[in-house]
Backbone atoms as SQL, in Angstrom:
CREATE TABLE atoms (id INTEGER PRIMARY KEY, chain TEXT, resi INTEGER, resn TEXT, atom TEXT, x REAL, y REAL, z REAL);
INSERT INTO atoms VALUES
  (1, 'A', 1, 'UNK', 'N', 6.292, 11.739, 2.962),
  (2, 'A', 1, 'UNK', 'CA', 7.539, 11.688, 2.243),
  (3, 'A', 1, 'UNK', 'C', 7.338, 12.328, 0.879),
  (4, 'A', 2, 'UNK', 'N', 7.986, 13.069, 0.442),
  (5, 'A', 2, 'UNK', 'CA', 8.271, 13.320, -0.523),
  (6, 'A', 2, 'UNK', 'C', 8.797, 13.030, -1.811),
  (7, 'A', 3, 'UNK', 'N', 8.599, 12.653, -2.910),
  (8, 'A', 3, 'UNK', 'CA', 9.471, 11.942, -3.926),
  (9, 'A', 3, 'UNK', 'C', 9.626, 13.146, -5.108),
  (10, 'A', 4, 'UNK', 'N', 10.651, 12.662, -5.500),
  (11, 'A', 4, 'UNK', 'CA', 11.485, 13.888, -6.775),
  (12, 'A', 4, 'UNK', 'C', 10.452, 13.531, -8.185),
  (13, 'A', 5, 'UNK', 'N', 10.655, 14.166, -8.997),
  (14, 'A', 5, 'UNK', 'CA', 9.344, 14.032, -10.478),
  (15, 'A', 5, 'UNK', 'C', 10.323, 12.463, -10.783),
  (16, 'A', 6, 'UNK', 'N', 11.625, 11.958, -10.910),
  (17, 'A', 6, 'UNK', 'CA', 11.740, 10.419, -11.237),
  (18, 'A', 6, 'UNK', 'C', 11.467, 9.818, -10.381),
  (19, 'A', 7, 'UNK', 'N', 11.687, 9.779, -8.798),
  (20, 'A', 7, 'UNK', 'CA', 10.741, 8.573, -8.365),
  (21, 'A', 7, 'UNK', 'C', 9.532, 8.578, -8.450),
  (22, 'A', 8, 'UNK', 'N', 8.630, 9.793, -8.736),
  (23, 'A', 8, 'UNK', 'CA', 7.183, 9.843, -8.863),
  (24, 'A', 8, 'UNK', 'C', 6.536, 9.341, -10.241),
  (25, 'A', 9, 'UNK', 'N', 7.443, 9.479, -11.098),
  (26, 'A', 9, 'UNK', 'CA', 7.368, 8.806, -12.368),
  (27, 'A', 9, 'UNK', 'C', 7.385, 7.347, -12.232),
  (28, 'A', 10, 'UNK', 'N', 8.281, 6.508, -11.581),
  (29, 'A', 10, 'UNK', 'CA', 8.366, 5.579, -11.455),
  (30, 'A', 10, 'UNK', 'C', 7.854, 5.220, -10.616),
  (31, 'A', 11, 'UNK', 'N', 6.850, 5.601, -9.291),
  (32, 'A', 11, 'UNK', 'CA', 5.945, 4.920, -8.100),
  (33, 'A', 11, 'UNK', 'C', 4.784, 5.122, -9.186),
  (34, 'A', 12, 'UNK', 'N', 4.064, 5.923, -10.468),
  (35, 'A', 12, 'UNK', 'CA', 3.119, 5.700, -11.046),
  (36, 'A', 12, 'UNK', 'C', 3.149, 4.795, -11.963),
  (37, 'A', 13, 'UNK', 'N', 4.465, 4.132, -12.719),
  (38, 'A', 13, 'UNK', 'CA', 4.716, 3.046, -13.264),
  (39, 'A', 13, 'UNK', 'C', 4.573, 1.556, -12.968),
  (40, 'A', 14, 'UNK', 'N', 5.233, 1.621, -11.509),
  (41, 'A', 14, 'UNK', 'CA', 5.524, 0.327, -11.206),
  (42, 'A', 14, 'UNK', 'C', 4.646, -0.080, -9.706),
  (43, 'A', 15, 'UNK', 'N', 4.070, -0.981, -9.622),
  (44, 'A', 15, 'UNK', 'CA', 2.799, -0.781, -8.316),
  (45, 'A', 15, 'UNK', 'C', 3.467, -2.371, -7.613),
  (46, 'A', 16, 'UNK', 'N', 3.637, -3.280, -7.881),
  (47, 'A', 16, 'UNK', 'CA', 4.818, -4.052, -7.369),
  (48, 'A', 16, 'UNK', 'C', 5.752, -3.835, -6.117),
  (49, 'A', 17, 'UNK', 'N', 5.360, -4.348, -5.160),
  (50, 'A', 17, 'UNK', 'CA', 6.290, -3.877, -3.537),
  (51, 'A', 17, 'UNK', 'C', 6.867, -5.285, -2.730),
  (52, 'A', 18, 'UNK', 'N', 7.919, -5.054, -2.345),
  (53, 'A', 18, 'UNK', 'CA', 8.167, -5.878, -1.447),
  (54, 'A', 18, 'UNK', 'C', 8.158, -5.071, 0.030),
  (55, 'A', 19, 'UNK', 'N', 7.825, -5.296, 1.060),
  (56, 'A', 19, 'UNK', 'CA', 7.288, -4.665, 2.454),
  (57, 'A', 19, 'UNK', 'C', 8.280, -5.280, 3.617),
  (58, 'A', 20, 'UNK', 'N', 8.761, -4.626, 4.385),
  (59, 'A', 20, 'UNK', 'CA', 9.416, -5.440, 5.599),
  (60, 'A', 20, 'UNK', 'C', 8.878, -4.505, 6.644),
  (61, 'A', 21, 'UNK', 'N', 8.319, -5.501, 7.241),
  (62, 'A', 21, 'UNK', 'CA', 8.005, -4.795, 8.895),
  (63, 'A', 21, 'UNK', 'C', 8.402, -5.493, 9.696),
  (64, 'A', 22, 'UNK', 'N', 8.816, -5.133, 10.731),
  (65, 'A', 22, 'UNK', 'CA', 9.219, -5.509, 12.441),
  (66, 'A', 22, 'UNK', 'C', 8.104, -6.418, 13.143),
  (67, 'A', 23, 'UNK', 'N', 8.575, -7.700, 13.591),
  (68, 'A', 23, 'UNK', 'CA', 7.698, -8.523, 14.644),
  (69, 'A', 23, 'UNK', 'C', 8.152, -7.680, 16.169),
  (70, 'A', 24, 'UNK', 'N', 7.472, -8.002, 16.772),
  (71, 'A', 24, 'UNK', 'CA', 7.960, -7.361, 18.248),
  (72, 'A', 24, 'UNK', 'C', 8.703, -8.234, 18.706),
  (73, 'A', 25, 'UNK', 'N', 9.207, -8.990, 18.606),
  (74, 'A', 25, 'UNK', 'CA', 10.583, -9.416, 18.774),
  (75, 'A', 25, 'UNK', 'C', 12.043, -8.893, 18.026),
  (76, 'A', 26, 'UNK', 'N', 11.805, -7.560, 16.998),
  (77, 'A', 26, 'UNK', 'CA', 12.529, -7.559, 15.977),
  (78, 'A', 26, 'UNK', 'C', 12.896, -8.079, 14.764),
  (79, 'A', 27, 'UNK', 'N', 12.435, -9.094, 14.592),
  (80, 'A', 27, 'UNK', 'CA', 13.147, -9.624, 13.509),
  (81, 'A', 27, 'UNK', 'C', 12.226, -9.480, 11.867),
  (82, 'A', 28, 'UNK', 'N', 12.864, -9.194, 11.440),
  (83, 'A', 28, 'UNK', 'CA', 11.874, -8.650, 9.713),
  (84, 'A', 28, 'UNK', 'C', 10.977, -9.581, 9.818),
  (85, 'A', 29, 'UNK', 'N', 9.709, -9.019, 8.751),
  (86, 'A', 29, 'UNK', 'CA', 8.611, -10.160, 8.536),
  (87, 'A', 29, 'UNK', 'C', 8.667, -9.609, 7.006),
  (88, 'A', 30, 'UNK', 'N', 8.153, -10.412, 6.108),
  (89, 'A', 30, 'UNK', 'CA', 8.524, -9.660, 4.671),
  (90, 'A', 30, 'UNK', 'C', 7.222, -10.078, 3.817),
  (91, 'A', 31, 'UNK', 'N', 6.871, -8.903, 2.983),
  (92, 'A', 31, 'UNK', 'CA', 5.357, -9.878, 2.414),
  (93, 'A', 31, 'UNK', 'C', 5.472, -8.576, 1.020),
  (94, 'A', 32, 'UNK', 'N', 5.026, -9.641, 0.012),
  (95, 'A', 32, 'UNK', 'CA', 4.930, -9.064, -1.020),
  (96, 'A', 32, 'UNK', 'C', 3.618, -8.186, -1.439),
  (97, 'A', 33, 'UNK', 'N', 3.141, -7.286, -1.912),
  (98, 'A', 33, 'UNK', 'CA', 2.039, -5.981, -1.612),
  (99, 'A', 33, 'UNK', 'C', 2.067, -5.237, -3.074),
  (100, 'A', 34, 'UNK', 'N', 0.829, -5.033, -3.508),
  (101, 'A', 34, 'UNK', 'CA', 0.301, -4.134, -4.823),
  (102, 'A', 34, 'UNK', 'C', 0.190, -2.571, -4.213),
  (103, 'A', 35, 'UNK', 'N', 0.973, -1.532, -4.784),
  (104, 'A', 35, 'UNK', 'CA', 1.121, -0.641, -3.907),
  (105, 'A', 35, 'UNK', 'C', 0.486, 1.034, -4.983),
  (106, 'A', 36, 'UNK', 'N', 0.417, 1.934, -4.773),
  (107, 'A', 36, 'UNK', 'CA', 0.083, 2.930, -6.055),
  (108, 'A', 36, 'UNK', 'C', 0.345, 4.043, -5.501),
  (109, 'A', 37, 'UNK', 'N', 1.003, 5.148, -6.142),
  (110, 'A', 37, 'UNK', 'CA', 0.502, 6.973, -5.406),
  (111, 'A', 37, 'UNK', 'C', -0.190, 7.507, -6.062),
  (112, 'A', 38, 'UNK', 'N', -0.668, 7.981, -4.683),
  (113, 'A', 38, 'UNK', 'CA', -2.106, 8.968, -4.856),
  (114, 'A', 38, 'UNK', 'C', -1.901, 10.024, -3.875),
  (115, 'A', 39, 'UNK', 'N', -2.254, 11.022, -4.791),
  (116, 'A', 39, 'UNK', 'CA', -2.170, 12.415, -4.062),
  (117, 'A', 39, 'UNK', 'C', -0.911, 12.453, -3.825),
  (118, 'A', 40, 'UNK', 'N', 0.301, 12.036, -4.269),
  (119, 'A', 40, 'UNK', 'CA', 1.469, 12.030, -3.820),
  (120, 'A', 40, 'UNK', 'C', 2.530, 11.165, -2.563),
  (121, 'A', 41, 'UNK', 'N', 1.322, 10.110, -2.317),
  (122, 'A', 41, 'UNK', 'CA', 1.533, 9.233, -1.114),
  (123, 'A', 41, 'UNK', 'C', 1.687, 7.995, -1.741),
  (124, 'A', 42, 'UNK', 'N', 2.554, 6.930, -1.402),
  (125, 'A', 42, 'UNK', 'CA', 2.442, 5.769, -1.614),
  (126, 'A', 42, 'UNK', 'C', 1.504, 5.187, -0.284),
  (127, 'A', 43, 'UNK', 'N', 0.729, 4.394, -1.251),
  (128, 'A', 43, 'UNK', 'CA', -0.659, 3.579, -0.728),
  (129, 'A', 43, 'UNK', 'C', -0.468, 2.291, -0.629),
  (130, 'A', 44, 'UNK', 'N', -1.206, 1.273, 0.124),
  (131, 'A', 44, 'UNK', 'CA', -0.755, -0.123, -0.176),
  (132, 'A', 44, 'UNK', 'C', -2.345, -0.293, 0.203),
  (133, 'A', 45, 'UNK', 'N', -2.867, -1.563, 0.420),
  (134, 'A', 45, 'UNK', 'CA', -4.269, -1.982, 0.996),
  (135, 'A', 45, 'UNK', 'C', -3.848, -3.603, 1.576),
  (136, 'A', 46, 'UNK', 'N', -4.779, -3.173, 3.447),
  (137, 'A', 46, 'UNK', 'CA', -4.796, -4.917, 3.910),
  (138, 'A', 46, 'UNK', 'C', -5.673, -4.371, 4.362),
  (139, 'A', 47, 'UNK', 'N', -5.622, -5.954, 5.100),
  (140, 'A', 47, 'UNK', 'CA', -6.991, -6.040, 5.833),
  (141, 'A', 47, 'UNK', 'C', -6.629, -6.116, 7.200),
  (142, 'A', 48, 'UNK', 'N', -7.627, -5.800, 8.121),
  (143, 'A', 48, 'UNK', 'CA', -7.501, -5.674, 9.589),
  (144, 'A', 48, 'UNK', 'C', -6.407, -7.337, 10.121),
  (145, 'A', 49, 'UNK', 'N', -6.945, -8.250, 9.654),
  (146, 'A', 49, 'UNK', 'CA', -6.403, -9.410, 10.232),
  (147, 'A', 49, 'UNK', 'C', -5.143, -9.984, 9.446),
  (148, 'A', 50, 'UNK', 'N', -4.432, -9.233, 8.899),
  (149, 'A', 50, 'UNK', 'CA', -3.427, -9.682, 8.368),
  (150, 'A', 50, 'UNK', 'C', -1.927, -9.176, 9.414),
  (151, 'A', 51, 'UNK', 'N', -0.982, -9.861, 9.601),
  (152, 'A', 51, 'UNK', 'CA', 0.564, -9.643, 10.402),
  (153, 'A', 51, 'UNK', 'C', 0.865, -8.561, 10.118),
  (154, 'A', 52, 'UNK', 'N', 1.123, -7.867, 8.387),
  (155, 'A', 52, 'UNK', 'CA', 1.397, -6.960, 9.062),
  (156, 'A', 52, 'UNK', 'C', 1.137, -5.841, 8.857),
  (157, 'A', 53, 'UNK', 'N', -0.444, -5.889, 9.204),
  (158, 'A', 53, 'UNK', 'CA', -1.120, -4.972, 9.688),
  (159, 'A', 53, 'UNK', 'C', -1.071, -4.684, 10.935),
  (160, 'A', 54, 'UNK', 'N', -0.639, -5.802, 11.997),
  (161, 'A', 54, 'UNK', 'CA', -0.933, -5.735, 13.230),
  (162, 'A', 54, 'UNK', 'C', 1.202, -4.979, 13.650),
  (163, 'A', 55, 'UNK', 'N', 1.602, -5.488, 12.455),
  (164, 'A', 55, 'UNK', 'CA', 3.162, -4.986, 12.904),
  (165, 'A', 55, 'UNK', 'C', 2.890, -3.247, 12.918),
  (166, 'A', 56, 'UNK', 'N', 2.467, -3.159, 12.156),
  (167, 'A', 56, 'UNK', 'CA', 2.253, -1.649, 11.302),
  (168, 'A', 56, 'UNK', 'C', 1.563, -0.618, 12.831),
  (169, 'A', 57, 'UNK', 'N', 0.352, -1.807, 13.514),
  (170, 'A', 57, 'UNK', 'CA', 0.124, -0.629, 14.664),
  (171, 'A', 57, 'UNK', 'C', 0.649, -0.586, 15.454),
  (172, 'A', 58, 'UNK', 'N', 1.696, -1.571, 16.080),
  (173, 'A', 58, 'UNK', 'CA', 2.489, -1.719, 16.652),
  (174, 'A', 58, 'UNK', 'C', 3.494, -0.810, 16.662),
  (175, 'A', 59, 'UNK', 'N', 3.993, -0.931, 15.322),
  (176, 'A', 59, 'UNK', 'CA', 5.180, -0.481, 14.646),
  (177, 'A', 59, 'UNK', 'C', 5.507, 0.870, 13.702),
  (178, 'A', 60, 'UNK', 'N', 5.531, 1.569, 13.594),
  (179, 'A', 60, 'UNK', 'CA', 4.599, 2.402, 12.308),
  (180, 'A', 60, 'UNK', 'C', 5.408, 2.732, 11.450),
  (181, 'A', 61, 'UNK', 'N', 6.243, 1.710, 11.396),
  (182, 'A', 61, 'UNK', 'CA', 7.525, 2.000, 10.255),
  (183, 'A', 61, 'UNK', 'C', 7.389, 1.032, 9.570),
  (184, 'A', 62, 'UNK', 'N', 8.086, 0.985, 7.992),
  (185, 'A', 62, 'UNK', 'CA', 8.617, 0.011, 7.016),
  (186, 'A', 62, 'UNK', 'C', 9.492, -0.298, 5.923),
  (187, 'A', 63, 'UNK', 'N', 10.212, -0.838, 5.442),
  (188, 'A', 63, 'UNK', 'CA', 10.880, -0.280, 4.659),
  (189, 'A', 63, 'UNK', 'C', 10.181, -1.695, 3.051),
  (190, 'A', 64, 'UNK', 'N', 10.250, -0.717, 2.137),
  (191, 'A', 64, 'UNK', 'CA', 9.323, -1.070, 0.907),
  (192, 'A', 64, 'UNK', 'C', 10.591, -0.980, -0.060),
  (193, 'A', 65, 'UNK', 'N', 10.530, -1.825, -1.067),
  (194, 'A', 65, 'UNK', 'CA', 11.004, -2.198, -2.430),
  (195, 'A', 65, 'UNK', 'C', 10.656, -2.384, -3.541),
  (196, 'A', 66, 'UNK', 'N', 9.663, -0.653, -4.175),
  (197, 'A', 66, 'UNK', 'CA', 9.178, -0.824, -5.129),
  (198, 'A', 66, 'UNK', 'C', 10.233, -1.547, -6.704),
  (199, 'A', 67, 'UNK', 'N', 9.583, -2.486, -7.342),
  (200, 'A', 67, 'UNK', 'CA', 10.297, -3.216, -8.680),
  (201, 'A', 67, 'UNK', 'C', 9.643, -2.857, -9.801),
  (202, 'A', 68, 'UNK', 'N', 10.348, -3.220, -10.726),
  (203, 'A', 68, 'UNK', 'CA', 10.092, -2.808, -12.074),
  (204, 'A', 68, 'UNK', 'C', 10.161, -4.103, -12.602),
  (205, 'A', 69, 'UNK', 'N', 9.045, -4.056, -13.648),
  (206, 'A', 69, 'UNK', 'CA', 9.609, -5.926, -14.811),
  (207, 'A', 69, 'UNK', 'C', 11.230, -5.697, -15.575),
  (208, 'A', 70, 'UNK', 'N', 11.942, -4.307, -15.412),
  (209, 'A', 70, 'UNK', 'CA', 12.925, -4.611, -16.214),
  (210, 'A', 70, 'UNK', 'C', 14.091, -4.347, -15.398),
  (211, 'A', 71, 'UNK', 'N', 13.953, -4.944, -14.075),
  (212, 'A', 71, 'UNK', 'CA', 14.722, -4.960, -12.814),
  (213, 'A', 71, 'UNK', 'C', 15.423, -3.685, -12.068),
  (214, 'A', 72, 'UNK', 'N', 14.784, -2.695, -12.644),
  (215, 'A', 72, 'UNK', 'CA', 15.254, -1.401, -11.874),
  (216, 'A', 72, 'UNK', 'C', 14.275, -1.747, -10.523),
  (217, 'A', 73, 'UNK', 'N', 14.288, -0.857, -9.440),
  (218, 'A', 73, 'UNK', 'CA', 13.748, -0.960, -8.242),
  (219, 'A', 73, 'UNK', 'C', 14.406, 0.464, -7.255),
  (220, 'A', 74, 'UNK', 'N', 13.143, 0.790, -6.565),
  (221, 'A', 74, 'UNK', 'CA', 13.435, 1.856, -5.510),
  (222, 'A', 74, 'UNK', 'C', 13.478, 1.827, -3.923),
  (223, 'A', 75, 'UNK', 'N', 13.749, 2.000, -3.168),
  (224, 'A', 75, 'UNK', 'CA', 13.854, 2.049, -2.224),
  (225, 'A', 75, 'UNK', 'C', 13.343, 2.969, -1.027),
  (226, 'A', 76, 'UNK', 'N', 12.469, 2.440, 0.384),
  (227, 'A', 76, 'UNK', 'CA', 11.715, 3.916, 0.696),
  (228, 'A', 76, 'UNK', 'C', 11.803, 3.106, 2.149),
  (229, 'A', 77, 'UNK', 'N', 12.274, 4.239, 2.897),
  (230, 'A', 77, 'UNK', 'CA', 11.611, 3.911, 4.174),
  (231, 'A', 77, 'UNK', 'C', 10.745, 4.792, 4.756),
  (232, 'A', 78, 'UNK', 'N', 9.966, 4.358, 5.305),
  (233, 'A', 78, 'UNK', 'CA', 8.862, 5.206, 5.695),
  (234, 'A', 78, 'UNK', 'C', 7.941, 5.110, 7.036),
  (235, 'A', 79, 'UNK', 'N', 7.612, 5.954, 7.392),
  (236, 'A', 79, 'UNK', 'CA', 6.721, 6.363, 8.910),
  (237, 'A', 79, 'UNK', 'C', 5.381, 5.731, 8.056),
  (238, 'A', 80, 'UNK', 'N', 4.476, 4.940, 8.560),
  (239, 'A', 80, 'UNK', 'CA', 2.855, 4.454, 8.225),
  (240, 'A', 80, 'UNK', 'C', 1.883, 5.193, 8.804),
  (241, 'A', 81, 'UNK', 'N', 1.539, 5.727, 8.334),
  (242, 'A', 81, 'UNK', 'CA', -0.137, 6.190, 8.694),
  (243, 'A', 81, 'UNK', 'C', -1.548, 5.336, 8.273),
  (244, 'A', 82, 'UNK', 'N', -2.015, 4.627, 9.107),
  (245, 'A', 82, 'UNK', 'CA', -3.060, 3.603, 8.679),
  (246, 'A', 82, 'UNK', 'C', -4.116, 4.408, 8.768),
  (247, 'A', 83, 'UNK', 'N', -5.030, 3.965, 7.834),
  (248, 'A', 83, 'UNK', 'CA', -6.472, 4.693, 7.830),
  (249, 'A', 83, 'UNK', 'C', -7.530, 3.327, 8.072),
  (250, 'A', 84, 'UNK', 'N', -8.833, 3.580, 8.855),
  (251, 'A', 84, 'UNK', 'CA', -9.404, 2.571, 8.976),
  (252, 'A', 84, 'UNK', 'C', -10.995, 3.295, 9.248),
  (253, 'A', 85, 'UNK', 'N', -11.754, 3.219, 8.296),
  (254, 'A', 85, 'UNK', 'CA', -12.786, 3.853, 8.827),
  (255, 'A', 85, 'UNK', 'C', -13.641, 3.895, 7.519),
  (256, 'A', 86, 'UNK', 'N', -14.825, 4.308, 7.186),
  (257, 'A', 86, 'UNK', 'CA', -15.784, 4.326, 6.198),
  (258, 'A', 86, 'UNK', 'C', -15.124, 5.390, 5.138),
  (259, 'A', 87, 'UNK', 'N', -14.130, 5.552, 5.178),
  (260, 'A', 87, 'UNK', 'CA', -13.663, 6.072, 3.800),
  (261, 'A', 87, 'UNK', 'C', -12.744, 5.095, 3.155),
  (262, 'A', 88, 'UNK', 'N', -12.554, 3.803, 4.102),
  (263, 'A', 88, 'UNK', 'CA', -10.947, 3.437, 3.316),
  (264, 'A', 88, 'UNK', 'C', -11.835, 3.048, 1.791),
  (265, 'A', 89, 'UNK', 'N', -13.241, 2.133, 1.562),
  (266, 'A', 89, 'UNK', 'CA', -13.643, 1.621, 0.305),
  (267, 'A', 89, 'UNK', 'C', -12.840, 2.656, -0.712),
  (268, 'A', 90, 'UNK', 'N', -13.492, 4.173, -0.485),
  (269, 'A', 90, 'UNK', 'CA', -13.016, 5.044, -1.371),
  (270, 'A', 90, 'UNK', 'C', -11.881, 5.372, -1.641),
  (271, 'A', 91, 'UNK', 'N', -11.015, 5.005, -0.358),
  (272, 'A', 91, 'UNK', 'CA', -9.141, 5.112, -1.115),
  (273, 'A', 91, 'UNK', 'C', -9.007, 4.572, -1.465),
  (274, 'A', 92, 'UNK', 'N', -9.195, 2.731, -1.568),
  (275, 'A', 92, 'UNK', 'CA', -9.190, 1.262, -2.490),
  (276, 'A', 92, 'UNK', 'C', -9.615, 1.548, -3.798),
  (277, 'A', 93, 'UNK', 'N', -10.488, 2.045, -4.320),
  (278, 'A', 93, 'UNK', 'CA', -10.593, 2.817, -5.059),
  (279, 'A', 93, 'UNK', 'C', -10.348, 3.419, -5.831),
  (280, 'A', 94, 'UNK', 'N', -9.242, 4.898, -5.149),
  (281, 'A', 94, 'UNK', 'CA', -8.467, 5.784, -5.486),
  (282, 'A', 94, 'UNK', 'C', -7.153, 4.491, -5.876),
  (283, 'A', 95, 'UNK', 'N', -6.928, 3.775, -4.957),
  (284, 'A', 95, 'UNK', 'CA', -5.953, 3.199, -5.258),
  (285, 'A', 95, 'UNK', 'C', -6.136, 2.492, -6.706),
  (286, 'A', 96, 'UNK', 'N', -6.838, 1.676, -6.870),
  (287, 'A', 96, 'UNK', 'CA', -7.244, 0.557, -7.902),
  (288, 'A', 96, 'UNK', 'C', -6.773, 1.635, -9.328),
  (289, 'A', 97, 'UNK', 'N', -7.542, 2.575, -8.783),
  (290, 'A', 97, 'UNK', 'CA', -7.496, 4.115, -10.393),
  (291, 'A', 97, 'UNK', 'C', -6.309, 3.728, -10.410),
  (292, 'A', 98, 'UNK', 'N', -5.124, 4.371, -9.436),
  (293, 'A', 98, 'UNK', 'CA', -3.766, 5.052, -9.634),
  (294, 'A', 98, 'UNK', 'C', -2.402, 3.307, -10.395),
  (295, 'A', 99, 'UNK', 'N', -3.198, 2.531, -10.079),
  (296, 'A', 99, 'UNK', 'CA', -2.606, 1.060, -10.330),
  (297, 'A', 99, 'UNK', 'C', -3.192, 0.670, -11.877),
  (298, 'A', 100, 'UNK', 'N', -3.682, 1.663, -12.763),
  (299, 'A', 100, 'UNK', 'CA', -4.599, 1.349, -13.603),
  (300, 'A', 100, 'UNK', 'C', -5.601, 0.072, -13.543),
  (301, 'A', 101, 'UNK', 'N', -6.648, -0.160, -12.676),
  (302, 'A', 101, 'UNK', 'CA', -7.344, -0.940, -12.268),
  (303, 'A', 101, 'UNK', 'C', -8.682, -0.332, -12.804),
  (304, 'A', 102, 'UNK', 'N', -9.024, -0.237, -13.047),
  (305, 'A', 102, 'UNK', 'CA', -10.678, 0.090, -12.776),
  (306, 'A', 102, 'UNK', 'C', -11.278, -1.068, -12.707),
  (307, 'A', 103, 'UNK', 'N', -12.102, -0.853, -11.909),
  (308, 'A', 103, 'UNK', 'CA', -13.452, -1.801, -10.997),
  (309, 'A', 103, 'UNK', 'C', -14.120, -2.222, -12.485),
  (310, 'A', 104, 'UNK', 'N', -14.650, -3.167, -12.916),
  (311, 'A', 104, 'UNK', 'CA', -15.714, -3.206, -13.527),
  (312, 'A', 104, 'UNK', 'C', -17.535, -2.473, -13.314),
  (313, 'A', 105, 'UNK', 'N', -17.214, -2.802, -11.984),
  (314, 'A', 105, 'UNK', 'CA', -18.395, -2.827, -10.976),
  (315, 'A', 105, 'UNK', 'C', -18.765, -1.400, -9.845),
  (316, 'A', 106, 'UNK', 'N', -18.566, -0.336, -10.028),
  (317, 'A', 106, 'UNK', 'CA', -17.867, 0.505, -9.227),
  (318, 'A', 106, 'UNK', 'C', -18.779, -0.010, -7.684),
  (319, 'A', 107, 'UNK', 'N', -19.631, 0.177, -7.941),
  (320, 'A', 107, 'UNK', 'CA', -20.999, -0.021, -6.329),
  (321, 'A', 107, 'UNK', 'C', -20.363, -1.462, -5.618),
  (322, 'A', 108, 'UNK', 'N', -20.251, -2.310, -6.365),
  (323, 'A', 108, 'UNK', 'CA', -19.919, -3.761, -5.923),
  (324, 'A', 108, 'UNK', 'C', -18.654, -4.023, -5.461),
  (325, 'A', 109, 'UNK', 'N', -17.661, -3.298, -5.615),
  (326, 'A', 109, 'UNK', 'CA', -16.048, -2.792, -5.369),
  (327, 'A', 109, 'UNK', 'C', -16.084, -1.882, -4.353),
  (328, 'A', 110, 'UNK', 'N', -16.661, -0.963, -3.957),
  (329, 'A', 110, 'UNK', 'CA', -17.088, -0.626, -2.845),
  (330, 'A', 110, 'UNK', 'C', -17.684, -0.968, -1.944),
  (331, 'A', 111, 'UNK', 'N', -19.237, -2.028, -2.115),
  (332, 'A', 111, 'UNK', 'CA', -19.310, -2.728, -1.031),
  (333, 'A', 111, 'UNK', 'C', -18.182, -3.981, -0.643),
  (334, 'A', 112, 'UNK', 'N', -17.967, -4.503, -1.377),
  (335, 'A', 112, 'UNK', 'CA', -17.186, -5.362, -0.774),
  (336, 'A', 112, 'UNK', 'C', -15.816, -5.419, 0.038),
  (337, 'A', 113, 'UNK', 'N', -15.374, -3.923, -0.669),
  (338, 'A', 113, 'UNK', 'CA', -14.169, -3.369, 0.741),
  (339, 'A', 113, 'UNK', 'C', -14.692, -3.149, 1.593),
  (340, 'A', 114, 'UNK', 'N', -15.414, -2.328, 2.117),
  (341, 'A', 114, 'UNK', 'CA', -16.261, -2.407, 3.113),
  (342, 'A', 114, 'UNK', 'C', -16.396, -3.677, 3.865),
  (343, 'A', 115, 'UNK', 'N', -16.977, -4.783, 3.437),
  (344, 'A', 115, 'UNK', 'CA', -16.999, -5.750, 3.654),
  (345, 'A', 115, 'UNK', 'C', -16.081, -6.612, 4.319),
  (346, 'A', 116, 'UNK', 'N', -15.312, -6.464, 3.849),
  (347, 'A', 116, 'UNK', 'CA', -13.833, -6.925, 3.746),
  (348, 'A', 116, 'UNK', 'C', -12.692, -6.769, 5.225),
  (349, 'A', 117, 'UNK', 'N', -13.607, -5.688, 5.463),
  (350, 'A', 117, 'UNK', 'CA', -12.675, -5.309, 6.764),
  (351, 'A', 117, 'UNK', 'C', -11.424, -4.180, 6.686),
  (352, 'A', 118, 'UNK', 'N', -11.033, -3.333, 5.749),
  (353, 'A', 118, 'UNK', 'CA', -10.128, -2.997, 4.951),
  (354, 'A', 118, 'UNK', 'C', -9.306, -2.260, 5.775),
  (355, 'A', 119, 'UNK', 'N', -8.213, -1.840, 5.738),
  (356, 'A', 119, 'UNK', 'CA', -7.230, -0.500, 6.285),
  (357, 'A', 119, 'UNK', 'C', -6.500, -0.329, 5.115),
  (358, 'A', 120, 'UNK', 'N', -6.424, 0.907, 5.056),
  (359, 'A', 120, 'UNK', 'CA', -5.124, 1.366, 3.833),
  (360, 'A', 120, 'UNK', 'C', -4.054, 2.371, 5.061);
């Protein structure tokens, strides 16, 4: 997906998501999510054993509600592409950067996604 220079301004501002994915029965499942773009993609991070992660392979759609603290908010629906493999540590990562996060720890923030079980 593509976003215009103001929503891209504002997906690097505001990292705050609300998430709705599909149960296979249909009916929304809704979970709140720390989200960031990178490379021009909105990113989110779970873990293998979370709902809806498992909606997501199921499902590969969602519709997201990035917020702002001063109640503006955007709107996105979107096709999912999950990544799962010995690079996700390094998009967690990429992500943490783009959320202004930095690791304290960089080695120890990497093993432990790893660890962790991760999909972005």
């Amino acid at each position: 997906m593509d976003f215009d220079r103001e929503a891209q301004k504002f997906l690097e501002e505001n990292h705050t998501c609300v998430m709705v994915t599909l149960r296979a029965n249909g009916i929304a499942h809704v979970v709140r999510v720390n989200c960031g773009l990178v490379d021009g993609k909105l990113w989110s991070l779970s873990a293998k054993n979370r709902v809806r992660t498992k909606h997501l392979l199921a499902h590969p759609h969602a519709t997201l509600g990035v917020l702002a603290r001063d109640r503006r908010w955007i709107g996105i629906e979107a096709t999912v592409t999950m990544h799962d493999g010995s690079d996700v540590p390094q998009r967690a990562l990429a992500l943490q950067r783009a959320q202004g996060r930095e690791p304290e720890d960089i080695d120890t923030f990497l093993k432990e996604m790893a660890a962790q079980a991760r999909v972005m």
